[in-house]
N, C-alpha and C positions, 0 to 999 in steps of 0.2 A: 297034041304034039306041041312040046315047046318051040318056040323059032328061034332062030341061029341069028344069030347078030356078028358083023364083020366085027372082027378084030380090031382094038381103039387103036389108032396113028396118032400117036402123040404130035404134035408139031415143031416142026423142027427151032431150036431158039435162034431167035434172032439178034439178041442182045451179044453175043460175044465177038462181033466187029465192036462195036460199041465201048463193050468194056476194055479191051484191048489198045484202043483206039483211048481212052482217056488211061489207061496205065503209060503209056505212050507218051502220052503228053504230060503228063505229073511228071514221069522222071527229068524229062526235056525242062522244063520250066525251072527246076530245082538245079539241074545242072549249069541252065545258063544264069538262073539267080544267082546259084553260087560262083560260079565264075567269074561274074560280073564285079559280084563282092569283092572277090579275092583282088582282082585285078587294079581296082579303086582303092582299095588297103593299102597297095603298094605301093602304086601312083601317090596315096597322101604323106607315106613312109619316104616316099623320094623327095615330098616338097618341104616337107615339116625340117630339115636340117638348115635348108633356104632361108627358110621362113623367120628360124628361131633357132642355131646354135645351142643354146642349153638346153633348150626343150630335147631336142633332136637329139644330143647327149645323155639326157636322163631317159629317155625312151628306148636308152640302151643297158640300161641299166634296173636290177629289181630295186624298186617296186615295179615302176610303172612297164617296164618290160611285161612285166607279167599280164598286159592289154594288150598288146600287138600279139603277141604269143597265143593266148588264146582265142582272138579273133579270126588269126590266118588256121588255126592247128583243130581246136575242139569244139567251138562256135558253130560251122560250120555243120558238124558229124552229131550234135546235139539237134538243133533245130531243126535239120531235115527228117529226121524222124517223128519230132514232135509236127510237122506239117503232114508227112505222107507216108509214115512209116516206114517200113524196110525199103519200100521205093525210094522214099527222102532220104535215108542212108544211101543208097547205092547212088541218088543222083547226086548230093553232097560230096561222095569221096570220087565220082566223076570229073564234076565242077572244077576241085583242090586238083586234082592230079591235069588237066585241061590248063587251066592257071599258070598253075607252076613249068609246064614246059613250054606254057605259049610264053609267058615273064621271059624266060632265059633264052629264048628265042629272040627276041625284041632289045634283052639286053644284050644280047653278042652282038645283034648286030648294028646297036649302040656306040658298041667299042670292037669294031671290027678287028683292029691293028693288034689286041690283047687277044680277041679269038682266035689268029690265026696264029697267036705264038704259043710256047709252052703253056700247057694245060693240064692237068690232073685227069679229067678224063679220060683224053685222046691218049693218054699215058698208061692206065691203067685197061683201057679197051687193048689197047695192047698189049697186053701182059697177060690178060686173062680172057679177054675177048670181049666185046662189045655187048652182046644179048647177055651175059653174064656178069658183066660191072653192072650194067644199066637193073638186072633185075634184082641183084643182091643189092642195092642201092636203094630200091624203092620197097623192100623187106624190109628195111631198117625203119623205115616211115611206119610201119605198123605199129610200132613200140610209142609211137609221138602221146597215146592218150595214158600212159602207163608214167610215163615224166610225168605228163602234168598231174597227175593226183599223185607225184610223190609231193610235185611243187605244191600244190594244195597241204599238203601232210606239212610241209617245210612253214608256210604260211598260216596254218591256221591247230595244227596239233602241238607242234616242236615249244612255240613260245608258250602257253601254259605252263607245260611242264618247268621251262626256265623259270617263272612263276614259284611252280609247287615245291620247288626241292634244288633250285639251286644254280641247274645245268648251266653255261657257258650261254651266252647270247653273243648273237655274231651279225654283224654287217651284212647282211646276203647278198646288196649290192656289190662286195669284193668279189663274189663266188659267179652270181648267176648275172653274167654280164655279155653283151656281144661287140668282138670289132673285127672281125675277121672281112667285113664288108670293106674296112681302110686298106687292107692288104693289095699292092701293087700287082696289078693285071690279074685279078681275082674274077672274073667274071660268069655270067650267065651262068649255067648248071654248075660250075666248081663252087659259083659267091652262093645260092642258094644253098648248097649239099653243106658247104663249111659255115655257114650260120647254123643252120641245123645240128650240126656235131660240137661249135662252138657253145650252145647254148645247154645241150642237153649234156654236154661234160660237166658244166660249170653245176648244173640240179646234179646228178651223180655223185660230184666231189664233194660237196656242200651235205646232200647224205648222208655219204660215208662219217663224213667230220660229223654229225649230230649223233650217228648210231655206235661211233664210237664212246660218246660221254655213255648213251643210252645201257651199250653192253656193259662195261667197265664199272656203271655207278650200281648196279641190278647183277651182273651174272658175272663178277672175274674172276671165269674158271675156265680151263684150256679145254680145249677137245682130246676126247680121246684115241683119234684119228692125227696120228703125226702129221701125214699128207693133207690134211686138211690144215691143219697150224699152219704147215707151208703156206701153203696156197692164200691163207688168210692172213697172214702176219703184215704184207704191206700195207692192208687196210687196217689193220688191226695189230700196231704194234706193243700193244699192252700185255701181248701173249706172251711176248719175251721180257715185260718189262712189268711183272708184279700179279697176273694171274698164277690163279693156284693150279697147280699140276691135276690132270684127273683121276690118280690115284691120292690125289690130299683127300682132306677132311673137311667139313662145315666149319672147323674150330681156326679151320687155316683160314677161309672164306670170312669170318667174320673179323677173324687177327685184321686182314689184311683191308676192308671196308673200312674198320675203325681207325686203323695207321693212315687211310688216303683218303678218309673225309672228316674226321670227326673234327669238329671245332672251325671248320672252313666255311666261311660265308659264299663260296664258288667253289662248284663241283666238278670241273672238267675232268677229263680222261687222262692218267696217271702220265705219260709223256708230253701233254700240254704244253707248249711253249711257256704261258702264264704260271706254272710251278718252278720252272727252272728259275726264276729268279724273284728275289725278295717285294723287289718295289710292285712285283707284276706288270713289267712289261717285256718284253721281246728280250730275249736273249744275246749278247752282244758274238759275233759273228765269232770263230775261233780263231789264233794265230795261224797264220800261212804258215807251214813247217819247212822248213832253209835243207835241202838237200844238203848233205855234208861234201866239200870238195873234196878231189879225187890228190 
């Protein structure tokens, strides 16, 4: 007769205190790494106008904007991942989001006398409700790394092409600029939220203005969607001003490529400021028109 043997009892692990226990503290370390960061970036951002007046002005301005920007915004949400992975992400945008309302915390109470007067927040919590501004407010910060590689695009794509074929070159520093911080009684959560929207208007608009030469010099032809020509013609107002209809032809499409580039050392987008006038520059403002008396 064969013999019976008990049944193997595996043992029980003991490692998952353990691992738990160091998932635990990876994210903590990263959090308060990042925190710490963040906190000191801003601290240098508050000393640095002190310090050095131009500096502090040009740190508002692109180029060099575009270092404080991805310090505080993608820095951050990159490295943690490359340290801990999905952990270092999560402790990463822990960190930024810790920061940012301990900052505006510190700064209101900085400037007491401005946080207890009219506010944008305290204004719009009321209107729509508290948990509701506040959460629709921190949605919009999702979009922060979706900017920066337009600004990358803006930085390191757009100019070649100015290169290749012609396109318009522009100052970026007019466009992607911030002063919304000099605004009187601006403070804590409104000064943070309105740098934020100040900066990421300015990459938007500066966009638009590239993808307009972009469409215009490559594709000027309407949609065939009226409701979309609507919709699109403020960004795009070359819809109304020399694209072809989308019942035209190829032969309209090339007419009209040839009439608005050929022979031009600058290629901008047919309503360009820099068309309307000979010398290429700015266009002189129009006459004020004299109501007729009664």
């Amino acid at each position: 007769m064969y013999r019976t043997h008990p049944p193997l009892v595996r043992p029980r692990p003991h490692g998952i205190p353990g691992r738990y226990s160091h998932t635990v503290n990876t994210f903590l370390i990263v959090w308060g790494v990042t925190a710490g960061a963040v906190l000191i970036g801003a601290l240098v951002m508050h000393l640095v106008p002190r310090i050095s007046g131009s500096l502090g002005d040009a740190l508002c301005r692109a180029p060099l904007l575009d270092i404080p920007i991805t310090y505080f915004t993608v820095a951050p949400i990159i490295a943690g991942p490359i340290w801990a992975g999905w952990l270092g992400l999560a402790g990463a945008v822990a960190g930024q989001v810790s920061a940012v309302l301990l900052w505006g915390w510190l700064h209101e109470l900085a400037h007491l006398r401005d946080a207890r007067g009219p506010r944008i927040v305290t204004t719009m919590n009321s209107i729509v409700g508290r948990a509701r501004n506040h959460a629709a407010v921190w949605l919009t910060a999702i979009v922060t790394p979706v900017f920066w590689v337009v600004r990358l695009a803006q930085v390191f794509i757009y100019p070649p092409i100015t290169w290749l074929i012609g396109l318009p070159k522009y100052r970026q520093g007019d466009w992607v600029n911030v002063s919304r911080h000099k605004f009187s009684g601006l403070v804590g959560h409104d000064r943070i939220w309105c740098l934020y929207c100040d900066w990421m208007t300015g990459v938007w608009s500066l966009g638009s203005e590239m993808l307009r030469n972009v469409e215009s010099f490559w594709c000027p032809i309407r949609f065939r969607s009226d409701l979309k020509c609507d919709n699109c013609r403020i960004d795009f107002p070359d819809i109304d001003n020399g694209w072809v209809p989308a019942s035209g032809t190829m032969k309209q499409v090339t007419e009209v490529l040839e009439e608005k580039y050929r022979g031009r050392k600058d290629m901008p987008w047919f309503g360009h400021p820099v068309r309307l006038t000979v010398a290429r520059t700015e266009p002189a403002a129009p006459p004020t028109r004299t109501e007729p008396r009664a």
